[in-house]
N, C-alpha and C positions, 0 to 999 in steps of 0.2 A: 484762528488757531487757538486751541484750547490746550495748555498745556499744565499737566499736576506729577511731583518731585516727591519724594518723602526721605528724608535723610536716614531715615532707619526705616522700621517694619509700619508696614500701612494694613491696616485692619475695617474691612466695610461689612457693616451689620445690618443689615436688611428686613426687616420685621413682613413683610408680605412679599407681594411677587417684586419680581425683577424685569425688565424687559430692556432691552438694545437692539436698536433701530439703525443700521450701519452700510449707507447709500453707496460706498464703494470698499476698496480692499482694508481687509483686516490683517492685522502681523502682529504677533505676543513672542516676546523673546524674554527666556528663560536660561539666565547661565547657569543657577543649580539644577536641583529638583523639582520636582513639579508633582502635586499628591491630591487627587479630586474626590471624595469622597459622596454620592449617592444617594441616599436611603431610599428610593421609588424606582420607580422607570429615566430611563434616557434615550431619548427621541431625536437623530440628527436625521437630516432630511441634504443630500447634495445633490445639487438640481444636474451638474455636470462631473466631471470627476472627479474622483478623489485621490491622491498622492501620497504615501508615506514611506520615510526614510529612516530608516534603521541601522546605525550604523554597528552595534551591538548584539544583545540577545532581545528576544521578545518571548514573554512568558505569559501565555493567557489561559485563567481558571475559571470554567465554567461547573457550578456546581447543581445543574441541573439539564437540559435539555437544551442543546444548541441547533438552528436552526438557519441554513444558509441557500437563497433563493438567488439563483443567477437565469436572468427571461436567454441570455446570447450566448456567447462562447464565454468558457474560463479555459485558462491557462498560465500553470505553474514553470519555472525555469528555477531549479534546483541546482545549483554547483557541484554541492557535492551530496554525502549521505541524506536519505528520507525514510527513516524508521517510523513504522505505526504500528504502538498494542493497542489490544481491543483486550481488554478482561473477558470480555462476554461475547455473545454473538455479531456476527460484521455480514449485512444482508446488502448488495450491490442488485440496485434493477436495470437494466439500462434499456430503454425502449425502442433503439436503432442498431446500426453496427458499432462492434467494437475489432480499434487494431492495435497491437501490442508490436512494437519493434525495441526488439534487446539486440545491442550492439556487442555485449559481451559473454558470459554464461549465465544460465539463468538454474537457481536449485531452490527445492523445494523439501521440505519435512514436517510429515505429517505424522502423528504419533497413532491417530485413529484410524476409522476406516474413510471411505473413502467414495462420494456415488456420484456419478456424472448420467444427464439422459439429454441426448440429442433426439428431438421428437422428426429432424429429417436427416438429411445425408451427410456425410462427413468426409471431409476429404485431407488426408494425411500426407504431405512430401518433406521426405527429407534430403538433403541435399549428398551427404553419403552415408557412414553407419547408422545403423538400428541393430542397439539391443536390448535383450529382454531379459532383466535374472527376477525370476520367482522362487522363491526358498520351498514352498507346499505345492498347490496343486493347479493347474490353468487349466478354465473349461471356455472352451469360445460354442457358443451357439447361435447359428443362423441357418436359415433356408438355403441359401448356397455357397461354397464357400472354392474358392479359384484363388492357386498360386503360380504366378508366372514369372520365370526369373530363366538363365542360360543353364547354372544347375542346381539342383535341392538335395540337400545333404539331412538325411535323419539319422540320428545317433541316440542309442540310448543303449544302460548299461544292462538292464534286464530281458527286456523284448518290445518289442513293436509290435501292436495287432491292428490288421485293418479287417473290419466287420460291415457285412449286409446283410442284415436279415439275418440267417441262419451261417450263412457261410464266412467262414475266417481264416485272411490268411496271417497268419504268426511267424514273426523272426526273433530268434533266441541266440543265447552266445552255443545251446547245443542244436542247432540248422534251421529250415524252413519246414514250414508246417504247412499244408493246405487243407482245409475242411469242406468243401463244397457237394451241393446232391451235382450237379453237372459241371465238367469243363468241358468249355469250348476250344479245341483244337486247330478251327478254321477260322477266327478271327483275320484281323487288317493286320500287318506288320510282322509277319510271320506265325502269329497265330502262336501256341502253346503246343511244345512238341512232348507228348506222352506214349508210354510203352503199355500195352495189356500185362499187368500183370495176373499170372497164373493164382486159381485160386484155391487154396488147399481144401482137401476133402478130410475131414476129422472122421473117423471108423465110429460109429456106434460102439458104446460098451458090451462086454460081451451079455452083459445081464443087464432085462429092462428095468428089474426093482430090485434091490435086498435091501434086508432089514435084520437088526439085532437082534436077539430074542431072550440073551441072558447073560450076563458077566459075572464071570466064575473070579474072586482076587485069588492072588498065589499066595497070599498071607491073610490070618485072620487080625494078626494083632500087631503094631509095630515098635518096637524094640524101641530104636530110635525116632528121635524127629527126621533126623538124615536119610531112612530107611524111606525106598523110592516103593511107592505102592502099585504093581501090573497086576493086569488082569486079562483073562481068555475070554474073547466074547466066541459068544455060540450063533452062527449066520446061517441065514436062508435064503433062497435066493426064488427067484419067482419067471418059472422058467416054461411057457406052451402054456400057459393059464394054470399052475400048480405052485405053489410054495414046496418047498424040499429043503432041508439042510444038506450046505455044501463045506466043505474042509479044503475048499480053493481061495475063499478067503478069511482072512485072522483079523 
């Protein structure tokens, strides 16, 4: 047993290397501070595990690129708050599954936009509400799109239009609108019940052409600005293959 005491500060100055060679356990007890200062690299090597107890805070400043390799599992146990800023970009790869369980709510705020791509299928359950507030405009595009539910409510303050092709039918707060070149009145489920509407015969005009041929004003000069300027036109009309002036119309 080798035993060394210093009644006061003990100071070892070491001119070259240092080495300790220490065949069983080692134990350093420090009742103040403890301050180790560096200038190169620091190299520990723990053949089995490692232990640390913190009874305080731990504050650690990496002033360049940190870099942390675990070959098995890690696993954090957080009591309570776990905040992280990234000033800058934050890129997560994960090369298997990932699962997320939140026991309580979960919110999010994004100030930008926003882009997600699932390259296969996606399957969405919620256990009861879903909703949707969009302040501008929602386009969904897909090849087919199926809603199935007991009943579907559309609402909207302006009108609702559903289009094929050429044909569209429109609901407005003034009625319903159909545009179609064909309905089908024999469809499954009663089919669409429509009336022949009668369809008006408009009379040809009595004359197939007239044409002006001179405007006579009733004033040459106008007194006032207020003063309304008429005028008599002189008409023809084009009547069995003849032009003629007619006094049937002004």
């Amino acid at each position: 047993l080798l035993s060394f005491r210093a009644q006061k500060n003990l100071k070892t100055h070491v001119l070259n290397d240092e080495y300790k060679h220490i065949e069983n356990n080692s134990k350093l007890l420090v009742e103040n501070d403890k301050e180790e200062t560096i200038q190169k690299d620091s190299i520990i090597t723990v053949g089995e595990e490692e232990r640390k107890s913190i009874k305080a805070n731990k504050i650690l400043t990496v002033e360049k690129e940190s870099i942390t390799t675990v070959k098995q599992d890690c696993e954090e146990h957080i009591l309570k708050d776990f905040i992280t800023i990234v000033k800058d970009d934050l890129k997560t790869i994960v090369e298997n599954n990932v699962t997320k369980r939140i026991k309580g709510t979960k919110t999010e705020y994004i100030e930008q936009d926003v882009k997600k791509k699932y390259l296969q299928n996606m399957f969405l359950q919620i256990g009861k509400d879903y909703r949707l507030d969009v302040i501008n405009s929602y386009h969904l595009k897909a090849n087919t799109v199926k809603y199935q539910a007991k009943t579907i409510e559309l609402e909207a303050t302006n009108g609702i239009s559903l289009k094929c092709g050429g044909n569209v039918l429109t609901v407005d707060p003034s009625g319903i609108f159909l545009k179609a070149g064909t309905v089908d009145t024999t469809s499954s489920n009663g089919g669409v019940s429509a009336k022949n509407v009668p369809k008006v015969e408009i009379p040809k005009p009595l004359y197939e052409k007239v044409r002006v041929v001179e405007l006579i004003p009733t004033i040459t000069k106008q007194d006032e600005i207020t003063q309304v300027l008429e005028y008599e036109a002189i008409v023809e009309k084009f009547y069995n293959g003849v032009w003629s002036k007619t006094t049937d119309l002004t």
